[in-house]
C-alpha positions in Angstrom: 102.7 121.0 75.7 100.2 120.7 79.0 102.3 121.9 81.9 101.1 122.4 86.1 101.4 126.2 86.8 103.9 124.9 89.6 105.9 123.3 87.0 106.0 126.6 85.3 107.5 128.0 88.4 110.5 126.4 88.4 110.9 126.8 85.0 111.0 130.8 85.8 113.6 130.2 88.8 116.6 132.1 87.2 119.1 130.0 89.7 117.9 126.8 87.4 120.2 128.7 84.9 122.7 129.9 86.3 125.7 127.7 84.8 124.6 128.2 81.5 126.0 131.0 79.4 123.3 132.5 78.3 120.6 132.0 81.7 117.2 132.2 81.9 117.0 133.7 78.3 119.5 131.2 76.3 117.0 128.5 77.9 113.9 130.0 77.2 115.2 130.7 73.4 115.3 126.8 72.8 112.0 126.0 74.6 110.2 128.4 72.5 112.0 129.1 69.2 110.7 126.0 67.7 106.7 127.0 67.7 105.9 125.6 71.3 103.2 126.4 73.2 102.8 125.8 76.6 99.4 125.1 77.9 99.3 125.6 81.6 97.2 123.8 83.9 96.2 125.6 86.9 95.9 124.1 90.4 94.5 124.9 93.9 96.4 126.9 96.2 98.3 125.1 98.9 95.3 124.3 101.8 92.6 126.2 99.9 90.2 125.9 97.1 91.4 128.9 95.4 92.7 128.5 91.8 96.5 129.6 91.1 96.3 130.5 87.5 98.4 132.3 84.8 97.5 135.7 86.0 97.8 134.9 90.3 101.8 133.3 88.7 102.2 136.9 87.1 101.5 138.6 89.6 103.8 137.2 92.3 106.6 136.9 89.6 109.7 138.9 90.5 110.1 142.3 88.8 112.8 141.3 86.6 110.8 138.1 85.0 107.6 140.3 84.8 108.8 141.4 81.1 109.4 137.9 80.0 106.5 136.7 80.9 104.5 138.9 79.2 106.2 138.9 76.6 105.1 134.7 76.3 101.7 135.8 76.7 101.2 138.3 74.1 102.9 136.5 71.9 100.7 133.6 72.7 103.2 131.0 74.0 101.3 130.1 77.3 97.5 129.7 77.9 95.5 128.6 80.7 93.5 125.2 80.4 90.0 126.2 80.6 87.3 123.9 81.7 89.2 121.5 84.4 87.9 119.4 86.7 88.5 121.3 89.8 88.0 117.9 91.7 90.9 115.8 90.2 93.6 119.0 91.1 94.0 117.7 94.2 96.0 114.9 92.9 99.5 115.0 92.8 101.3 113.3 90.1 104.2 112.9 91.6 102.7 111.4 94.6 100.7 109.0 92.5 103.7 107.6 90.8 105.6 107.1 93.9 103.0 104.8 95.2 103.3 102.8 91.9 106.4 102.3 92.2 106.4 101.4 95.8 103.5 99.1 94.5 101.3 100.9 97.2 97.6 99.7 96.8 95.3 102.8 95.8 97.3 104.5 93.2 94.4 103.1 90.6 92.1 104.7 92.0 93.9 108.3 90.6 94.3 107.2 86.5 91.6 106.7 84.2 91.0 102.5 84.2 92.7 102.5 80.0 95.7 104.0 82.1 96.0 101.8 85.2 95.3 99.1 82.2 98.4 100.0 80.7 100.4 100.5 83.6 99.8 97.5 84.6 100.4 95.1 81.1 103.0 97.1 80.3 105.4 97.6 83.7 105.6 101.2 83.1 106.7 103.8 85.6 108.5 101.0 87.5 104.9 98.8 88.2 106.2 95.1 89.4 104.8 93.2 86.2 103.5 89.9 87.7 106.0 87.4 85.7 104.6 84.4 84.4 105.8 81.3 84.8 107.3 78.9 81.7 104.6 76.1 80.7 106.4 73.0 82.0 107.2 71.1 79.0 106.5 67.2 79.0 109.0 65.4 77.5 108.4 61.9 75.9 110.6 59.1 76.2 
């Protein structure tokens, strides 16, 4: 699975599991018993163009998570994305799909065409699909 480093964030926020029995590690036993791997997608830090990848997320992690994590990394279950395109991490997805479904104009301009393409024919994420109008239907006498 591709996953934003700030994703993977609050997936490591401990108070996300705290009414379940077994916490963070119960949770985590589920997401990663069945051979997932999570490929994590880094992004710029808030008002810089400084990367936030796997090892900047380590490194601020609290001291109790710090085991955990590396335990996910040696036992390859998370990975950077290499090779991104440093100039599309400054969108946001979730800002992208609220102006969809707002129907805000300049959302295309943030999806591949074969996307907004889809988007569109299809309704998805809430898009207002144009609805077309029955063919009037001539009746003979």
């Amino acid at each position: 699975m591709v996953l934003g480093i700030y994703a993977l964030q609050k997936i490591f926020e401990e108070k996300t599991y705290e009414k379940i029995r077994g916490g963070i590690l119960e949770s985590f036993a589920s997401l990663f018993g069945t051979n997932v791997k999570l490929y994590i997608y880094p992004s710029l830090r808030t008002g810089s163009n400084e990367l936030f990848t796997l090892a900047d997320f380590e490194k601020e992690l609290p001291a109790n998570l710090r085991a955990l994590f590396r335990y996910l990394m040696d036992n390859n279950k998370l990975e950077n994305v290499q090779n991104v395109n440093v100039s599309n991490l400054n969108i946001i997805s979730d800002n992208v799909l609220a102006m969809i479904r707002k129907g805000e104009p300049g959302w295309e301009k943030f999806v591949p065409s074969k996307v907004e393409d889809a988007i569109k024919e299809n309704g998805l994420f809430d898009y207002p699909m144009r609805k077309s109008l029955p063919e009037k239907i001539e009746m003979k006498v």
